[in-house]
C-alpha positions, 0 to 999 in steps of 0.5 A: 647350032650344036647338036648334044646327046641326051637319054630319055630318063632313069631308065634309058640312064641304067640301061646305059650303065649296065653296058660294059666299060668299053662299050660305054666308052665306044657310046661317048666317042660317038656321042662326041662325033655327034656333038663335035661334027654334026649328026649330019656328018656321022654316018655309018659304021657308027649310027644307022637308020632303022625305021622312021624317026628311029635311028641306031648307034652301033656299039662293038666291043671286046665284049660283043655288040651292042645298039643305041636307038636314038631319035633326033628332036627339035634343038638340035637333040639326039635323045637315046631312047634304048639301049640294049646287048644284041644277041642276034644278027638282027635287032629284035622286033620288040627292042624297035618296037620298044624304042618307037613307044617310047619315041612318042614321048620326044618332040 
């Protein structure tokens, strides 16, 4: 079975698109490791485990840094759940807290 990457909605769809291009760029090529070598084969620097269900692609770029927070699903599905610039060495408490609400939604 092949695992595929999917966004939750429109509204995990914009916050893609307000990326920059070559951080849109790094988010496909690691989409394509995902589905092409199995999430269980990508590890880090490109995605990380966060909190509970809740795991990080990690976007670096000419343009800074930015974070996919993701969940795995039932079918072999990686569903992006936000997407954000980080500003801090840190991800910020409400952006987790905001992936995790919005996790709820997946099964």
């Amino acid at each position: 079975m092949r695992w595929t990457v999917e966004t939750l909605n429109e509204t995990v769809d914009a916050e893609v698109e307000a990326l920059p291009a070559d951080m849109r760029a790094r988010l496909a090529r690691i989409a394509d490791l995902i589905e092409g070598m199995g999430l269980e084969h990508v590890g880090e620097p490109h995605v990380k485990h966060v909190e509970g269900r809740l795991w990080e692609m990690r976007l670096k770029g000419r343009s800074g840094i930015s974070r996919v927070l993701y969940v795995a699903a039932s079918g072999f599905r990686v569903i992006v759940v936000r997407v954000f610039v980080k500003k801090t060495e840190k991800t910020p408490r409400r952006e987790i807290e905001l992936a995790l609400a919005r996790a709820k939604m997946v099964h």
